[in-house]
C-alpha positions in Angstrom: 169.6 -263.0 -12.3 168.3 -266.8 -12.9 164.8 -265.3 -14.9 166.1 -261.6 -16.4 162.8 -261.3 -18.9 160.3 -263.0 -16.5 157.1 -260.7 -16.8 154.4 -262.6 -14.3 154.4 -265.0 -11.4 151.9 -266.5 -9.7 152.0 -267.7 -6.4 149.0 -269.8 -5.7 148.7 -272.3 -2.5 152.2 -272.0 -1.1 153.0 -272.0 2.1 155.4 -268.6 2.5 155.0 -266.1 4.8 156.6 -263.1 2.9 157.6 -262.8 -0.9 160.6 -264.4 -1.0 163.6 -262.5 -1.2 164.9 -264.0 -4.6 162.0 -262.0 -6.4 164.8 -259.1 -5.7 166.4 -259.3 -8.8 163.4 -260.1 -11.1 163.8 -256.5 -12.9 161.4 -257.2 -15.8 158.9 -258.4 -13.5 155.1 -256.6 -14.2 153.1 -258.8 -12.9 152.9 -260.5 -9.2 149.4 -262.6 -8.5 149.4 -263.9 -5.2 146.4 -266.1 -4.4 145.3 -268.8 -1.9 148.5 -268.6 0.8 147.2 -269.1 3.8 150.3 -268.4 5.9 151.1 -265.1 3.8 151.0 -262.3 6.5 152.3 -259.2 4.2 154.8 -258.3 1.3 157.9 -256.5 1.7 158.8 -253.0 0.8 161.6 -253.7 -1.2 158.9 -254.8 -3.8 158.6 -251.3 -4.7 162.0 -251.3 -5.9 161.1 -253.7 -8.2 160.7 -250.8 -11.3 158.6 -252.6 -14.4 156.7 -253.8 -11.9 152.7 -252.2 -12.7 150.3 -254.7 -11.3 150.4 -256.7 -7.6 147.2 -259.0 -6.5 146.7 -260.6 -3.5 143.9 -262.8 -2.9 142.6 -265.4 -1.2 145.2 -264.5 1.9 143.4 -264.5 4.5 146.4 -263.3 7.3 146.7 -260.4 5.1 144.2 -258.3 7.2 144.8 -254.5 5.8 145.7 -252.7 2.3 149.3 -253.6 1.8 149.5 -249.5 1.5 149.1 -249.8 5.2 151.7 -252.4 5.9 154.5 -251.4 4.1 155.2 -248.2 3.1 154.7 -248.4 -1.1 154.6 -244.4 -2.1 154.3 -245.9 -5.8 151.2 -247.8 -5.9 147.6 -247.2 -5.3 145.8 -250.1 -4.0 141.9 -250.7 -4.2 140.2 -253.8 -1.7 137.5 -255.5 -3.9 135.2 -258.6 -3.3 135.2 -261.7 -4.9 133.3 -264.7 -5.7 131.9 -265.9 -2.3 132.8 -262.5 -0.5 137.0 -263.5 0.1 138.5 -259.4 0.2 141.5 -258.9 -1.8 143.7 -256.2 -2.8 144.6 -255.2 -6.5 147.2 -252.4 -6.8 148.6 -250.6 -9.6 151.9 -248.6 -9.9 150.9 -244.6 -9.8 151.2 -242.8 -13.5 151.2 -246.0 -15.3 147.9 -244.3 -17.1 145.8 -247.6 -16.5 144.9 -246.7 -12.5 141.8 -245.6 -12.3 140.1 -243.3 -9.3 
């Protein structure tokens, strides 16, 4: 593990088409921002194995057309679509009994 107490990344205007694979072994990862990747199509559903991970954002992609609830199969977090600044849709989920999720 290159990072073993990284807590947040953002990936902001990069050109990747899935979370790269490397993110793996990030196992005090919380945070994961993703924002502006136009070529971003979906995440992967090894992210859920990810375990400190709480919070995952994605905005500002616009190939990611649907809750990624719907493309992968993540059992552990609830994700809620909300509108930003200039109507862009984005998707902010939370890992389930964290206690900050809110209904």
């Amino acid at each position: 593990i290159i990072f073993p107490r990284l807590r947040y990344i953002q990936l902001r205007s990069v050109g990747l088409e899935i979370v790269p694979e490397e993110f793996q072994g990030l196992s005090s990862l919380r945070h994961l921002r993703i924002q502006d990747c136009n070529l971003l199509k979906g995440i992967p559903e090894w992210i859920e194995t990810l375990v400190s991970l709480e919070r995952i954002l994605i905005y500002k992609c616009p190939q990611v057309t649907s809750s990624p609830e719907q493309m992968v199969k993540l059992s552990n977090f609830h994700f809620k679509t909300q509108r930003r600044f200039g109507g862009e849709e984005g998707y902010w989920g939370e890992r389930r009994g964290n206690g900050s999720t809110s209904s």
